[in-house]
N, C-alpha and C positions, 0 to 999 in steps of 0.2 A: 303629134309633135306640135308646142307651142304656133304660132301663127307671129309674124312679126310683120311692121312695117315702118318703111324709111320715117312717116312722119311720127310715129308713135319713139322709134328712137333718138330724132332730132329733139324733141320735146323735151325726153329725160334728159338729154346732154346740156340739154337749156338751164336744167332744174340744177345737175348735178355740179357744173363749170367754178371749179377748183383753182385758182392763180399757184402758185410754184412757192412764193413769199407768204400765203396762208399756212401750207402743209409744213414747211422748212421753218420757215421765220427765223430763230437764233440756234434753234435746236441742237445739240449735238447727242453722239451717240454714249452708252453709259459702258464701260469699261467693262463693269461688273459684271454686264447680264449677256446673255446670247441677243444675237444680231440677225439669223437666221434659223427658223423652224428648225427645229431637229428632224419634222417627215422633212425635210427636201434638204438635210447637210450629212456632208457625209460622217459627222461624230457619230450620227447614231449607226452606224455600217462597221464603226473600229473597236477592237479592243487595245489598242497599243498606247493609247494616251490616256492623260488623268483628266478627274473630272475639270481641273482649270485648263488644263491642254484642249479639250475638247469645247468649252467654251471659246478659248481662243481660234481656234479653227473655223466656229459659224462668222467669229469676227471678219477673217481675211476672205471666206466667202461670200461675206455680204457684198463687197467688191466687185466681186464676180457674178453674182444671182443679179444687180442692179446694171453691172456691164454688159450678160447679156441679153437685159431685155433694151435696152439701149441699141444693140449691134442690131438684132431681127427688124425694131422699128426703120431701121437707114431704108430697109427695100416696101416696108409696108404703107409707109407715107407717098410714098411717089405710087406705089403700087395703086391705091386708093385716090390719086389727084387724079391718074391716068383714064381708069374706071368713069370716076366724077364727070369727063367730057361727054361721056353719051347721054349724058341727060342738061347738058347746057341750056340748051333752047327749047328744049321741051321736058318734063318733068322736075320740077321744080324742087318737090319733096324731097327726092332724091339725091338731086345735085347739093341739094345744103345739108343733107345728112353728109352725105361722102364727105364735102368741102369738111363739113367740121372735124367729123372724122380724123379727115389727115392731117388738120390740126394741132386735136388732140394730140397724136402722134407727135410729131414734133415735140410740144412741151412735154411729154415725157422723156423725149431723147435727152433736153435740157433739164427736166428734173432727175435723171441719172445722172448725166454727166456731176452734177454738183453733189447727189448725193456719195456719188463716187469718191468727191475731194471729200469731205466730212468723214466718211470711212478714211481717208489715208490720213485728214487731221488727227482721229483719234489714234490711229496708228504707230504714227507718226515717221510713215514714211510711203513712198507711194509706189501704192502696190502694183506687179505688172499681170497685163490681160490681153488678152487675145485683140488681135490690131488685124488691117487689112478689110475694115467693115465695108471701104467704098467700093472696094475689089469684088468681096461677097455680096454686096444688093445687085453689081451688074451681072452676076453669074445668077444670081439668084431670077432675076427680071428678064435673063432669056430666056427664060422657060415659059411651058405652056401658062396660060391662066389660069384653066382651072387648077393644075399643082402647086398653082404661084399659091392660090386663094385655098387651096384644102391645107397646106402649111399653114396661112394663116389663122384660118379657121380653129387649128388645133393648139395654136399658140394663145391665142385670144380664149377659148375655153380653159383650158391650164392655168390662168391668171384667174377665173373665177373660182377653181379646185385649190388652190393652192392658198388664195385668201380662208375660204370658209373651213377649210380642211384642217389648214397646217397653221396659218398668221391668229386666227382667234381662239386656236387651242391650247397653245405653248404658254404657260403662265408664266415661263422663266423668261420671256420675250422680250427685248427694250420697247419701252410704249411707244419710242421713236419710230421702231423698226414697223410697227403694227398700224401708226398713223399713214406713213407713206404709203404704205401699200393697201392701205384701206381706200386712202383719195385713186390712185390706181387702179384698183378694182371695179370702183362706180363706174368710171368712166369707160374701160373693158368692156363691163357687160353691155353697151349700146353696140362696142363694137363688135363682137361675138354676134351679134343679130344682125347686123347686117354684113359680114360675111356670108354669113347664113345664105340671106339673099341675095348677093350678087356671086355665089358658088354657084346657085341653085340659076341663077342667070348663065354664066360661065359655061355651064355644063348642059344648059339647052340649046344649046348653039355648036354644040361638037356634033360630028357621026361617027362612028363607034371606032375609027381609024386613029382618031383625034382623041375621043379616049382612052385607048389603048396609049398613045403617045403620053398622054396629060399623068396616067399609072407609072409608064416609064420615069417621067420627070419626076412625081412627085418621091418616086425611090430611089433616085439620083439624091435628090436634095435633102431625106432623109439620112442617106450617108455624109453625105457634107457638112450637116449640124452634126452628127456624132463624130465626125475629124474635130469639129471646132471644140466640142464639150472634152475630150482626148487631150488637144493641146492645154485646152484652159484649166485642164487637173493639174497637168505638169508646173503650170505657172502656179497653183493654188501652193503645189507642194513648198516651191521655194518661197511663195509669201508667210507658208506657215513658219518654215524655219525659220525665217528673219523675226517675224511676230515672236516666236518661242524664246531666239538668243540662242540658238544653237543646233548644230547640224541633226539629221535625220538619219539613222541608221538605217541598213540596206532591209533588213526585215520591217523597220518601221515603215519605208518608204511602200514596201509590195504592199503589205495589206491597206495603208491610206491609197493608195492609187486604184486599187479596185473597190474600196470603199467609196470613195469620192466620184469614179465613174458612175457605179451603179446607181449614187443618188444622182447625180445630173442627169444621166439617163431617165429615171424617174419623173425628175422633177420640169426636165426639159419635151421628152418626150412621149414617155410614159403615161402621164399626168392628161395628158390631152387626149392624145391614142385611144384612150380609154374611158373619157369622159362620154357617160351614155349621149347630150348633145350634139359630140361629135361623130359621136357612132350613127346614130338616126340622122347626120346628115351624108357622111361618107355610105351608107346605105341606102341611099335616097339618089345619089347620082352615079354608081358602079354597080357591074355586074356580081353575082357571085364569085367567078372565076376571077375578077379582079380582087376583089375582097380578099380571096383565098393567096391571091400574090405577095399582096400585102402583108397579108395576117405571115405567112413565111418566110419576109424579108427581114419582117421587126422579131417574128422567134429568135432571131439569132442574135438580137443584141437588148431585145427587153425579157427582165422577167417579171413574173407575178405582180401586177400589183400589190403594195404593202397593207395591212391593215392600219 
């Protein structure tokens, strides 16, 4: 397993530090082209729509792919400041990685939110998405640490899978879409490391009662991003029809909604779950027997990885 350390990630974040008005500038989105990867929309999951219906679909999902990495950051910033105190007055390296950290965080909350208006500029109407995020980071932030941080862990990996996977393959892509999320990325991958290390903190500090608890929560909170991925298809549906100009018929609607689950599923949880980084850490602080919990909670709502 790579080796990381806070100041070796402060460093990069020093190099990489991106402003909101660099990546955005006047930019808008192109009409023409897809707005969202086809691995992580659910077009490629349908047969019911044409090829311009299925373009337009990544469109009203880019809304929603950018909404919810927006809603996760509301618990991951605070999550990360909270951390950040144990090393105030002593470890230094540490404290200014976090600090930036949750920073970082933050201006991405803000660079969604605007990219969100930009999607409903081009739109040109504004699309609806899963609300109640302040509700979800305190639900989210009663829970153990270490499930708080093995969620994150897995969200922060997914954002590295998802760029090199899906953002730089799709040649039908808006270069718009590919810019954002490439600035996004950079700055990911510092956080992805030090999750790393303060999980691997986290989870020295349990006894095994404690992890057994941290397993509970962290399969709690696995359900609860799949209620939230749930609602935010139903709301996708009715942004596709407004986008389309016209209502969605009742066979149309079944197979888009379990099309569009199984990629959020994928792309939200999937994507991570299954990133070998995440795997060699969620095997680094669980037993077997926990692992095996896991791996039987997510059978029933992930499948296969896609090629």
């Amino acid at each position: 397993m790579p080796k990381y350390s806070y100041a070796r990630s402060l460093a990069n974040a020093q190099k990489v530090n991106w402003r909101i008005e660099e990546v955005l500038g006047d930019r808008a989105f192109d009409p023409g082209r897809r707005w969202l990867p086809l691995r992580l929309s659910g077009a490629s999951q349908v047969n019911v729509l044409d090829e311009d219906e299925r373009r337009k679909l990544t469109q009203v999902e880019m809304a929603s792919y950018a909404h919810l990495f927006g809603y996760v950051e509301e618990f991951i910033a605070p999550k990360v400041t909270e951390l950040s105190r144990d090393f105030a007055l002593e470890g230094r390296e540490a404290f200014d990685a976090l600090t930036s950290f949750a920073a970082e965080e933050v201006k991405h909350m803000h660079l969604f939110r605007q990219l969100r208006g930009r999607v409903d500029a081009a739109l040109g109407f504004e699309t609806s998405l899963v609300g109640g995020e302040s509700a979800t980071a305190r639900y989210v932030l009663s829970k153990s640490s270490g499930a708080v941080l093995l969620l994150t862990a897995c969200i922060e990996w997914l954002t590295q899978r998802h760029f090199t996977e899906a953002f730089t393959e799709d040649a039908g892509l808006d270069p718009f879409t590919r810019q954002v999320f490439r600035a996004h990325w950079q700055e990911e991958a510092q956080h992805a490391q030090l999750d790393h290390l303060e999980t691997l903190r986290a989870f020295a500090a349990l006894d095994e009662a404690q992890r057994d608890q941290a397993i509970d929560d962290l399969l709690e909170l696995v359900g609860a991003v799949d209620g939230l991925l749930q609602q935010q298809v139903a709301l996708d549906l009715a942004n596709l029809a407004r986008h389309l100009g016209r209502a969605l018929d009742e066979g149309e609607r079944a197979e888009l909604e379990q099309g569009l689950l199984r990629a959020k599923r994928w792309t939200f949880l999937e994507s991570g779950v299954t990133h070998p980084r995440f795997q060699e850490l969620f095997a680094e602080v669980t037993t077997p027997a926990q692992q095996a919990r896991v791996g039987a909670a997510l059978a029933g709502l992930l499948e296969p990885a896609r090629a």
